[in-house]
C-alpha positions in Angstrom: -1.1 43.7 -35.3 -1.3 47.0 -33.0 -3.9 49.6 -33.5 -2.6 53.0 -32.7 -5.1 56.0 -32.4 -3.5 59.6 -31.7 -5.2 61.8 -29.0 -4.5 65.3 -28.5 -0.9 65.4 -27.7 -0.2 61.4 -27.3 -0.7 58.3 -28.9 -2.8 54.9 -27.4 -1.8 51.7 -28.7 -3.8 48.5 -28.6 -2.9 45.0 -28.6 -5.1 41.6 -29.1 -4.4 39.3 -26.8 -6.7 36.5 -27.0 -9.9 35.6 -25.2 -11.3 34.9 -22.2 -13.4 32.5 -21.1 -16.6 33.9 -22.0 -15.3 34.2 -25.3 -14.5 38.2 -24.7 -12.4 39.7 -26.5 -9.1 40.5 -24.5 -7.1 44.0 -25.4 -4.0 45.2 -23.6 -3.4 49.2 -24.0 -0.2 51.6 -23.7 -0.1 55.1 -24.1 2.8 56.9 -25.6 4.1 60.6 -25.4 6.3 61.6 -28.1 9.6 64.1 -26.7 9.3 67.8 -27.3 11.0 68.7 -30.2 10.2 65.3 -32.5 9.6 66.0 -35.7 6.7 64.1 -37.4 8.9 62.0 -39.4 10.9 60.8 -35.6 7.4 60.4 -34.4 5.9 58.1 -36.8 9.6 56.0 -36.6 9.4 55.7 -33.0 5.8 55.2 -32.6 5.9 52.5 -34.8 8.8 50.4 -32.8 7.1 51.0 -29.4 4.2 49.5 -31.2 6.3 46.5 -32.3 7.5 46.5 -28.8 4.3 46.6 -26.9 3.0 43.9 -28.9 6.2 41.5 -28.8 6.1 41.8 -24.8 2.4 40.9 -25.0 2.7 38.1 -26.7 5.7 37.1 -24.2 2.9 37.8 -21.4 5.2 40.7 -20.2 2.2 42.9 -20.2 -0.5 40.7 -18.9 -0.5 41.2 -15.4 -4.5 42.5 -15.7 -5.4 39.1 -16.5 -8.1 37.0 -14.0 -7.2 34.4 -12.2 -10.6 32.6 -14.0 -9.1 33.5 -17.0 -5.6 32.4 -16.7 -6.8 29.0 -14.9 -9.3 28.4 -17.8 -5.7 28.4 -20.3 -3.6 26.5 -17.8 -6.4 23.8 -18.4 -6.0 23.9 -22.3 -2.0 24.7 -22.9 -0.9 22.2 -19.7 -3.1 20.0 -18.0 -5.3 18.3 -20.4 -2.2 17.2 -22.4 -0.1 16.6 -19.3 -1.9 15.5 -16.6 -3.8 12.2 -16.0 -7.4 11.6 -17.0 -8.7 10.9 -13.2 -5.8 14.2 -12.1 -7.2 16.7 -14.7 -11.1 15.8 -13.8 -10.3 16.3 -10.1 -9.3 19.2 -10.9 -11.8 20.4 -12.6 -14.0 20.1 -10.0 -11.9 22.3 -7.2 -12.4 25.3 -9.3 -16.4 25.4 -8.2 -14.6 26.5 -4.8 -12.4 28.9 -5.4 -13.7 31.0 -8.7 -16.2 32.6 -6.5 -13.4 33.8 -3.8 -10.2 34.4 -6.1 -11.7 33.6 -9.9 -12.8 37.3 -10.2 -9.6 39.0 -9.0 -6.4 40.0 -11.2 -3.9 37.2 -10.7 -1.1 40.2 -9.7 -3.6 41.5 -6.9 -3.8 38.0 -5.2 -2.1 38.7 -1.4 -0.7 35.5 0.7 -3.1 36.7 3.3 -5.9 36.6 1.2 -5.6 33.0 0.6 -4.3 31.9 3.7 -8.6 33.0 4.8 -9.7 31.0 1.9 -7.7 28.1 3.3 -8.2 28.9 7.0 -12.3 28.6 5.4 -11.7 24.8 4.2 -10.7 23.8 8.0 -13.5 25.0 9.9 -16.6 23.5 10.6 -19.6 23.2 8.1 -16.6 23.3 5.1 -17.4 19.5 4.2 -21.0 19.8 2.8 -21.6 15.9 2.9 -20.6 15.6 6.3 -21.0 19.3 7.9 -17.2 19.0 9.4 -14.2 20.7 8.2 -12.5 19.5 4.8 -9.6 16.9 5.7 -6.3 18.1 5.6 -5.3 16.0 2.4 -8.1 17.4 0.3 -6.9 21.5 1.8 -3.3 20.7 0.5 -5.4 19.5 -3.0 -6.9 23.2 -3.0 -3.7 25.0 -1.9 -1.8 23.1 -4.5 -3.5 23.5 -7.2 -4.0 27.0 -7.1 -0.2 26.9 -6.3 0.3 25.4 -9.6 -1.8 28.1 -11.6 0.7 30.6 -10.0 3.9 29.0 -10.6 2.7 28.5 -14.3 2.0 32.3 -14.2 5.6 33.6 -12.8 6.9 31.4 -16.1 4.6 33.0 -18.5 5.1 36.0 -17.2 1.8 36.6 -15.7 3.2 37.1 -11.5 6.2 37.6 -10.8 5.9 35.4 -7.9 4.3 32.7 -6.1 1.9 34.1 -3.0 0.9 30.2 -2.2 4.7 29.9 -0.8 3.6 32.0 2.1 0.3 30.1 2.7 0.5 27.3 6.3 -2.1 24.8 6.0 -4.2 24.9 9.5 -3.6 21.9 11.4 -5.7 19.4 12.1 -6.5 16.2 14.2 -6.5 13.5 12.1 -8.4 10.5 12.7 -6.5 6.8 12.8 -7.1 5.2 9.6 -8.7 2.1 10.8 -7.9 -1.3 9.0 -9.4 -4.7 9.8 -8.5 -6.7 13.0 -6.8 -10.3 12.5 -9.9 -11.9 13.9 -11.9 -9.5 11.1 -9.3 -10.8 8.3 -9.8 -14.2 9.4 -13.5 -14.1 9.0 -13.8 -12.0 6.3 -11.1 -14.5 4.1 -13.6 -17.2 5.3 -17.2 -15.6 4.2 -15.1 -14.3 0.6 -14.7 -18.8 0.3 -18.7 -18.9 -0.7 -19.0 -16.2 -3.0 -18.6 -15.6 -6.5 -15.0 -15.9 -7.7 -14.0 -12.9 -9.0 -14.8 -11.3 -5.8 -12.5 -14.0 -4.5 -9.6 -12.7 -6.5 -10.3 -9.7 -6.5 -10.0 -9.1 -2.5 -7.5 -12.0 -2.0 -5.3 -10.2 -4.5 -5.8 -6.7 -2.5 -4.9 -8.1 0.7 -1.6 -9.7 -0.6 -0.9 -7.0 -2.9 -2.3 -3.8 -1.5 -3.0 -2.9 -5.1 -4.8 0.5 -5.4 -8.5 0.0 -6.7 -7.4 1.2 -10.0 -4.5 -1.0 -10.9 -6.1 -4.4 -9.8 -9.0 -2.9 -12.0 -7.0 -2.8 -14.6 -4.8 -6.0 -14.6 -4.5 -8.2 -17.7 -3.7 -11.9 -18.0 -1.0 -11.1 -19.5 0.6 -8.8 -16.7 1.0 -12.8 -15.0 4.1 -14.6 -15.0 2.4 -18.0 -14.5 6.2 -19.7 -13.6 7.1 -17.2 -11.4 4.1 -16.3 -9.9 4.3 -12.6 -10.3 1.7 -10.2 -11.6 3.1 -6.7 -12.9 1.1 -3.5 -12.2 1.8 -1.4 -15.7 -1.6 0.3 -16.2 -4.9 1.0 -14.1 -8.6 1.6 -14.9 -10.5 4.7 -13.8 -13.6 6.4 -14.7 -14.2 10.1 -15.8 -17.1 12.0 -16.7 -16.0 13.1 -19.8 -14.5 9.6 -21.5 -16.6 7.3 -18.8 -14.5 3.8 -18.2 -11.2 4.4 -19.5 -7.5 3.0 -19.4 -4.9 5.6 -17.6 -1.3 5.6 -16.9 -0.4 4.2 -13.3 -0.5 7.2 -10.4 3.7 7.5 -11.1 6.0 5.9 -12.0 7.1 4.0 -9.6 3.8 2.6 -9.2 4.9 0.7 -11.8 6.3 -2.7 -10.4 5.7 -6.5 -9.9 5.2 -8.6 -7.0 5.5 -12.2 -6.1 2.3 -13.8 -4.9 2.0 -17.5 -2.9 0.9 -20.6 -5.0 -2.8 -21.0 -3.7 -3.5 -17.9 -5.3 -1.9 -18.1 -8.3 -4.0 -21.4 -8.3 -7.2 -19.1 -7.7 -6.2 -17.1 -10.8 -6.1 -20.4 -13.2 -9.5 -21.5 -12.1 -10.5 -17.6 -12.3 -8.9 -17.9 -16.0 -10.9 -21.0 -17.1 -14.1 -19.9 -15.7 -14.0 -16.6 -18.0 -12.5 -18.5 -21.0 -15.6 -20.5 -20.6 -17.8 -17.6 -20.5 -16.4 -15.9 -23.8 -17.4 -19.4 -25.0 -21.0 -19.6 -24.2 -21.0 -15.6 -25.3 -19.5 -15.9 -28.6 -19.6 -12.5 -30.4 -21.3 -10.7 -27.4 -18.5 -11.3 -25.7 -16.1 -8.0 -25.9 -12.0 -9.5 -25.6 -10.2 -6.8 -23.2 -7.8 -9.3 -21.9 -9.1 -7.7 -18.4 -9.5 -9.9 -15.1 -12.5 -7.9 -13.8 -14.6 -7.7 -16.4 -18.9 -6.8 -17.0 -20.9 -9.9 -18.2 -19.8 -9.4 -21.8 -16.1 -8.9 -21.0 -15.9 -4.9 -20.7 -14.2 -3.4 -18.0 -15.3 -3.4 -14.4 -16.7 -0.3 -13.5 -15.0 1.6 -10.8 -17.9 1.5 -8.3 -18.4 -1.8 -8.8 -16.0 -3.3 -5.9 -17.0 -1.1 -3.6 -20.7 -1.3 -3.7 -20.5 -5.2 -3.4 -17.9 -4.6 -0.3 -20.5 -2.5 1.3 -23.2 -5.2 0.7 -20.9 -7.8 1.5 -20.1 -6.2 4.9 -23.9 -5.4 6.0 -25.0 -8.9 5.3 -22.2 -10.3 8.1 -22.1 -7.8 10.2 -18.5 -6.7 9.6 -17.1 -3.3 9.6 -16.7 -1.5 6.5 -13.4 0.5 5.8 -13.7 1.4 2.8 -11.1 -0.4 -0.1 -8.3 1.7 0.5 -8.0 -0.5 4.1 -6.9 -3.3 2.4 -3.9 -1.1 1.3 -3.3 0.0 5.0 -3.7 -4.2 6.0 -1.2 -4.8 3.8 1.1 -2.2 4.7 1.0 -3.0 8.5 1.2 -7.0 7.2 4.7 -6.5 5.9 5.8 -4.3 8.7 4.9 -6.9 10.9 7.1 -9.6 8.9 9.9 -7.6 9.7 10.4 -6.1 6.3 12.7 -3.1 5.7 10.7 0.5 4.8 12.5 0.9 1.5 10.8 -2.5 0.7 7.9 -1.8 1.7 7.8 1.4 0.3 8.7 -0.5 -3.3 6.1 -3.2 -3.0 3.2 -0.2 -1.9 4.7 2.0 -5.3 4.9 4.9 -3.2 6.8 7.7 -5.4 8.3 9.2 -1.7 9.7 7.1 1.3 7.7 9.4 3.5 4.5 8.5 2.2 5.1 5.1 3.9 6.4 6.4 6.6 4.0 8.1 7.6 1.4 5.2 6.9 3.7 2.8 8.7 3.2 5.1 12.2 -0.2 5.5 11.6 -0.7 2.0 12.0 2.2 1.4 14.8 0.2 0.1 17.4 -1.7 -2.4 14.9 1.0 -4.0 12.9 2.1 -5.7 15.6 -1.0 -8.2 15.4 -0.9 -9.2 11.7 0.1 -12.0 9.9 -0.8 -13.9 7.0 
């Protein structure tokens, strides 16, 4: 409810609206001159509807313009991303804000200027940026920045907050970017021969991410019974990430169209069975230690891989024959340039990668042009 206090020859009214994010109290104030000649009785009716007025257009956020950006972000967290984004999404974005609160968190969301964050992102490209490597930020994790603080103001013109969007007006610097580099036949070759003498998960696991380019996620979080034995397909329908907050934990794929199923060859479908046995047999010799997740990757008593896990025993793997490392993401790359080089149609290969836009793979596919020529499998 208003409070209304009456100065000399006007009247201040005073709204609640909410808190921010240091647990502040947050008030939104009007003053209001009653017209020569009102008598008290006209006063006291019209003060009171410009009260109910004032605090009706508050709550519709028509009067919040003073608000932070800090403080609005902080809500945009509670009222739309935790219940609408994904887990692995939401966390990422949590962690961009130790960036930009100290350039933009402070200021009112309605005195945010294009050109003031066009700087901020002209900052992310230049050298010294990146404060692992002491290089600029790549261009994909600038457009992550931009974007998200894009979001916070497109949520803000709907509340009511901005009437507009300044991150429309904002280029993102360009920037040489480095070939992705993916393994050489001769690499595959010897690297598929090495994977033959150790353990066999790790043989299913990278056998599957070469003939699947599955992201890291969704082969993590494959279950037996996302195989069609018959067919020999294996349906991508979840994936398996890690957080801070919830630790190991079961997610929805990255969209939806990264829902789909592939076909794979009969030796590794015949991996998979011996794969299947050899963890059945485990379970066995576990008994009730033994925690059922119907997962392929699995700890020592049956609980979900852990994220890292893959790629710390690539790294390893690598050192100890003196091949390259790439990173797991390669294997997605490989694959890509593998069906390219079959002569398969982008639209397919686009389906089979789960890519949400046909320019995604485009754009991988050219990366890779002069490579895909060599691969086969």
């Amino acid at each position: 409810m208003a409070n209304i206090t009456k100065r000399k020859n006007s009247y201040s009214i005073r709204v609640s609206c909410g808190y921010d994010v240091n647990g502040k109290q947050i008030f939104q104030c009007m003053t209001w001159v009653p017209d020569e000649g009102m008598t008290p009785k006209q006063i006291e009716k019209e003060l009171n509807r410009q009260a109910v007025l004032f605090e009706e257009n508050c709550k519709k956020g028509f009067q919040s313009k003073a608000v932070k950006f800090e403080t609005f972000c902080e809500e945009w967290f509670e009222e739309y991303a935790r219940p609408n984004l994904r887990n692995t999404t939401y966390e990422r974005l949590l962690q961009l804000r130790g960036r930009i609160y100290p350039v933009i968190g402070h200021m009112r969301m309605d005195k945010i200027t294009p050109r003031q964050l066009q700087t901020f992102v002209n900052s992310l490209s230049k050298e010294g940026a990146n404060e692992r490597t002491g290089g600029a930020l790549a261009p994909k994790t600038i457009r992550h920045y931009l974007s998200f603080i894009s979001d916070i103001f497109s949520y803000g013109v709907k509340m009511g907050v901005v009437s507009d969007n300044p991150c429309t007006k904002v280029t993102i610097p360009k920037i040489e970017q480095k070939e992705k580099q993916i393994y050489t036949p001769d690499e595959v070759a010897k690297f598929l021969d090495l994977l033959n003498s150790e353990p066999l998960k790790y043989r299913v696991f990278f056998n599957l991410a070469i003939y699947s380019g599955f992201r890291r996620g969704e082969l993590l979080g494959l279950e037996w019974k996302d195989i069609d034995w018959e067919s020999g397909m294996i349906s991508v329908r979840r994936t398996s990430n890690y957080t801070a907050e919830k630790g190991i934990c079961t997610d929805t794929t990255k969209t939806r169209k990264s829902q789909r199923t592939l076909k794979f060859p009969s030796e590794i479908i015949t991996m998979l069975r011996e794969f299947k046995e050899e963890q059945d047999n485990e379970a066995l010799k576990l008994g009730n230690k033994w925690v059922e997740t119907d997962r392929l990757f699995v700890k020592w008593n049956g609980e979900p891989m852990n994220n890292q896990t893959p790629y710390g025993w690539l790294n390893e793997f690598c050192e100890k024959h003196d091949l390259p490392f790439y990173g797991l993401h390669s294997f997605r790359h490989l694959f890509c340039s593998i069906l390219v080089n079959q002569g398969v149609d982008i639209m397919t290969v686009s389906g089979a990668l789960g890519h949400s836009c046909l320019s995604t793979t485009v754009n991988l596919q050219y990366g890779h042009n002069n490579q895909s020529s060599q691969y086969s499998i």
